[in-house]
C-alpha positions as CSV (number, residue, x, y, z in Angstrom):
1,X,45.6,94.8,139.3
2,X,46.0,93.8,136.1
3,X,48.6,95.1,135.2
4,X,50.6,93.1,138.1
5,X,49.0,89.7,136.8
6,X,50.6,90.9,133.8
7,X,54.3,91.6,135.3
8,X,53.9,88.6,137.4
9,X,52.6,86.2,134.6
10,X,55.8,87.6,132.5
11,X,57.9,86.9,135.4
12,X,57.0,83.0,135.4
13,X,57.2,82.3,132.2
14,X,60.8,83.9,132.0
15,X,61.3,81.4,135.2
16,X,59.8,78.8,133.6
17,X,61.7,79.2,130.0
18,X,64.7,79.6,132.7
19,X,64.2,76.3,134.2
20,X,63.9,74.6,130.2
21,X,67.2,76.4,129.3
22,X,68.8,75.1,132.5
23,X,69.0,71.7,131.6
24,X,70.0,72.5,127.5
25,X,72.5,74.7,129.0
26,X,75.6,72.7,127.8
27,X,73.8,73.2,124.1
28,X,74.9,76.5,123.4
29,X,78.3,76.4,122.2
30,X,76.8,74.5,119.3
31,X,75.2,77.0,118.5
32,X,77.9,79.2,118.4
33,X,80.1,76.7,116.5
34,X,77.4,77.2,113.8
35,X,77.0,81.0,113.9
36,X,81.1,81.0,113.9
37,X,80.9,80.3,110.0
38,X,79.0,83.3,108.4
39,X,80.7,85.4,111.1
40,X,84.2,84.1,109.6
41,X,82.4,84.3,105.8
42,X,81.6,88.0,106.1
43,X,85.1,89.3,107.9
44,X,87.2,91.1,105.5
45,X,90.6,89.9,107.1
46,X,92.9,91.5,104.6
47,X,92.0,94.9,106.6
48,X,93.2,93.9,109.6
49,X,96.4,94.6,110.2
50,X,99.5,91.7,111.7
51,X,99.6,94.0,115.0
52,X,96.0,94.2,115.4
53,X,95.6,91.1,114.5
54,X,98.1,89.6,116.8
55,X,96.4,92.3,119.8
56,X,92.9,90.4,118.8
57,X,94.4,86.9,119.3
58,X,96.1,87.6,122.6
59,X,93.0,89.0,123.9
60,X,90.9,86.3,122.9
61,X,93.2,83.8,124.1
62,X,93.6,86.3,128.3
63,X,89.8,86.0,128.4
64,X,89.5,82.3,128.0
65,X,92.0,81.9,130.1
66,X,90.2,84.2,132.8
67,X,87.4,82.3,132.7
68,X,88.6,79.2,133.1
69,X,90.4,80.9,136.3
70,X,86.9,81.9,137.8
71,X,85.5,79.0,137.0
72,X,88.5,77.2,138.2
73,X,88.8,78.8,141.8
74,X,84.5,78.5,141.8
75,X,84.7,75.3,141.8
76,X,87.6,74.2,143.3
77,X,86.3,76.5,146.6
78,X,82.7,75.5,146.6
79,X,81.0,72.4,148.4
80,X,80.1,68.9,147.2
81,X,76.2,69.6,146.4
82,X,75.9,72.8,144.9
83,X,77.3,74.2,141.4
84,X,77.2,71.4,140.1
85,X,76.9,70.0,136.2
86,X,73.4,69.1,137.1
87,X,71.1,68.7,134.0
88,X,67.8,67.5,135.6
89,X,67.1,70.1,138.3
90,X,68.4,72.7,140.5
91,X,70.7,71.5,143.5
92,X,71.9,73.5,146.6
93,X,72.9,71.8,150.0
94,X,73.9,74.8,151.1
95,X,74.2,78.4,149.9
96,X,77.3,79.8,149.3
97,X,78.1,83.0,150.3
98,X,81.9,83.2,150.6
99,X,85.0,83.0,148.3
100,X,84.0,84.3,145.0
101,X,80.3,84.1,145.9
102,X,80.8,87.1,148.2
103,X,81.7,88.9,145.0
104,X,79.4,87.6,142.6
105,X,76.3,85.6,142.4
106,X,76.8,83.9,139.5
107,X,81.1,83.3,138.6
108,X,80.3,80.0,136.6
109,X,77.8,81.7,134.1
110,X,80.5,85.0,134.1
111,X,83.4,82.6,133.5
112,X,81.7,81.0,130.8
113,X,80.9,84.2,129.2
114,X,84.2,85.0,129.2
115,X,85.7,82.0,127.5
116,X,83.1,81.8,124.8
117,X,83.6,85.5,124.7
118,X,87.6,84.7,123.8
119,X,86.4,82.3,120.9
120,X,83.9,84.7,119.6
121,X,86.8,87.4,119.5
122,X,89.0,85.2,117.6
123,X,86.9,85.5,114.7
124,X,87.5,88.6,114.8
125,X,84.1,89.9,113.9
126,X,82.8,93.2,116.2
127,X,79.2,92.1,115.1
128,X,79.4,88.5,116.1
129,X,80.6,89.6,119.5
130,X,77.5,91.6,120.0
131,X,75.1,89.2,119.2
132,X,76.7,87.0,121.0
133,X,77.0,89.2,124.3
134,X,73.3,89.9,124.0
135,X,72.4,86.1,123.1
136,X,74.3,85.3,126.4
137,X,72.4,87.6,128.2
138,X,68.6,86.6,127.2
139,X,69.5,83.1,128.0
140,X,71.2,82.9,131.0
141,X,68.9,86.0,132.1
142,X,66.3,83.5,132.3
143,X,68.2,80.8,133.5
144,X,69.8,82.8,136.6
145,X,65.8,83.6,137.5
146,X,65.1,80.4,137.9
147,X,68.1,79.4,139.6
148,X,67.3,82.5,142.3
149,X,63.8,81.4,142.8
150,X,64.7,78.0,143.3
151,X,67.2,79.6,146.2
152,X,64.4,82.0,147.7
153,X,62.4,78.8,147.9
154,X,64.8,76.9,150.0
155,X,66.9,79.7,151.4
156,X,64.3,82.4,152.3
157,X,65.5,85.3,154.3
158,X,69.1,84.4,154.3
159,X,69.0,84.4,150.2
160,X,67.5,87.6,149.9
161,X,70.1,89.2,152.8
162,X,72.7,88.2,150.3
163,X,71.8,88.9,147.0
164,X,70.3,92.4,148.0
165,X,74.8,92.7,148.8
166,X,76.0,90.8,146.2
167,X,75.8,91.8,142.1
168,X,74.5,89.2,139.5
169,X,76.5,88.5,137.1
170,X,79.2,91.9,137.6
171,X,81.6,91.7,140.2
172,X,82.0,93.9,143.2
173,X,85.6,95.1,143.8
174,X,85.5,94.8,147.4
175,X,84.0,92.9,150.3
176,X,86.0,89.5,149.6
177,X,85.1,86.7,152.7
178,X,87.4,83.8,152.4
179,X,86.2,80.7,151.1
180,X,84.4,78.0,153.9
181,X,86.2,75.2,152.1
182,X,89.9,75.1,151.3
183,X,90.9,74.8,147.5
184,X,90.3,71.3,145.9
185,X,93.2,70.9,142.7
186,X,91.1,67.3,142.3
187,X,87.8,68.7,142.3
188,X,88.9,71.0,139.3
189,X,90.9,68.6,137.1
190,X,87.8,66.2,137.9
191,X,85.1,69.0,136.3
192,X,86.6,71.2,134.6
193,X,89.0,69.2,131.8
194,X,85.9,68.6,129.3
195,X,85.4,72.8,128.7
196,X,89.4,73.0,128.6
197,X,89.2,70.3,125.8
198,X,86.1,72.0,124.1
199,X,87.1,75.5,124.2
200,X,90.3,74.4,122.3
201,X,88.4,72.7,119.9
202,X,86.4,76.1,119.5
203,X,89.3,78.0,118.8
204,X,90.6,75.3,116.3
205,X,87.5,75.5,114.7
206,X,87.6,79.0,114.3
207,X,91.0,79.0,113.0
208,X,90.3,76.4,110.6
209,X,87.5,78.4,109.3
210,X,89.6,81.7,108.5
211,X,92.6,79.5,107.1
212,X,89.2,78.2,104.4
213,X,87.8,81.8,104.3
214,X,91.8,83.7,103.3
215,X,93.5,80.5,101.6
216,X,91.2,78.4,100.3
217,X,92.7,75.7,102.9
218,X,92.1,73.8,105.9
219,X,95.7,72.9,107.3
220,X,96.1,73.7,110.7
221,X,99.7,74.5,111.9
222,X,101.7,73.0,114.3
223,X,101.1,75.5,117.5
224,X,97.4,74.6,116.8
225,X,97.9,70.8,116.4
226,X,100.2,70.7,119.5
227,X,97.9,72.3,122.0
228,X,95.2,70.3,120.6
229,X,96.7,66.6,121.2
230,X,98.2,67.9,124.2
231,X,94.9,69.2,125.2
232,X,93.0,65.9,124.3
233,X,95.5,63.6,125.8
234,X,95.6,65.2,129.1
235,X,91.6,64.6,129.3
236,X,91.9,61.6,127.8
237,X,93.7,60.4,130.8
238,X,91.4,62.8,133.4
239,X,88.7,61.0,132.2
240,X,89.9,58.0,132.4
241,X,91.0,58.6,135.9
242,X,87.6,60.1,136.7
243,X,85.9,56.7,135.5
244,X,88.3,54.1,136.3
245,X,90.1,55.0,139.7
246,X,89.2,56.9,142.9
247,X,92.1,59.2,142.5
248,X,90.0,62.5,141.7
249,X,87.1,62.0,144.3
């Protein structure tokens, strides 16, 4: 008996540090950014090679990229109400069980790994990508229990019929239900153009920081400085949309 009050008082206070690191979530690319400059200090970059350098860089670049695709298609599939940017508290009009949530019960948090997983890559540091990966884990861990126990709450029986199908945060290969709600391009450029912006900026920053660690420098060169006033314009003018006009509702 003790024992279980012992399992079951551990289990709350992960739900309850769960429910704390929900609304800090957006926080923790900052503190990446900072743990980005003694990964980039300690990286002996005159051993890597141009191929495997250049291999490193692609890579980096294809999982940002798929990330931003599962988050893209997440949101852009899934109903007003639920997966939301909510800070404050957990929201769900409705649970969704189809599209990529017949595959996975969490595609945001996975396509977030993914594209803080390309930036962590890009400094090309195996060590920082481990600590990062199990950093990830022990705080969206938490986060995901609280968000399921919110769901049991409100969803009872037909929550725990899907999540007993459906893996966490690994995706099943099979068993794909279409979506209940047709694909929304506005709903996408509407949410998702702030994490474009900042995930280039991440990648920036990183750059600038191994141009400082190999030459002494900061310049930035003129692929970099393209895609990042290309980048910022375009969600200069999202936002601006967002705020000012009704054409992305």
């Amino acid at each position: 008996m003790a024992l279980f009050s012992r399992i079951m008082g551990l289990i709350e206070s992960m739900q309850s540090s769960g429910r704390w690191l929900f609304k800090y979530r957006g926080q923790l690319p900052l503190v990446l950014f900072a743990l980005a400059v003694p990964a980039v200090y300690f990286t002996d970059y005159s051993s890597i090679t141009a191929l495997t350098e250049k291999i490193i860089n692609y890579s980096a670049v294809l999982f940002s990229l798929a990330g931003f695709l599962i988050r893209s298609y997440t949101v852009g599939t899934t109903p007003l109400g639920t997966s939301g940017r909510n800070t404050k508290q957990q929201v769900a009009e409705e649970l969704n069980t189809t599209g990529i949530y017949s595959l996975v019960r969490h595609p945001l948090y996975l396509g977030n790994y993914l594209i803080w997983l390309g930036i962590v890559c890009y400094t090309k540091n195996v060590a920082f990508v481990m600590v990062f990966t199990l950093l990830y884990w022990l705080y969206y861990e938490r986060i995901m229990m609280a968000e399921e126990h919110f769901l049991m709450g409100k969803f009872g029986n037909a929550f725990l019929l899907w999540s007993e199908r459906i893996p966490a945060f690994i995706p099943r290969l099979s068993g794909f239900t279409k979506p209940s709600s047709s694909f929304s391009l506005k709903q996408v450029l509407r949410r998702e153009y702030s994490g474009v912006l900042a995930t280039v900026i991440g990648f920036v920053f990183v750059e600038l920081l191994i141009g400082w660690k190999m030459y002494g420098t900061y310049a930035l060169g003129s692929r970099f400085t393209t895609v990042l006033l290309g980048t910022a314009i375009v969600a200069f003018l999202l936002r601006s949309l967002k705020h000012y006009t009704k054409w992305l509702n």
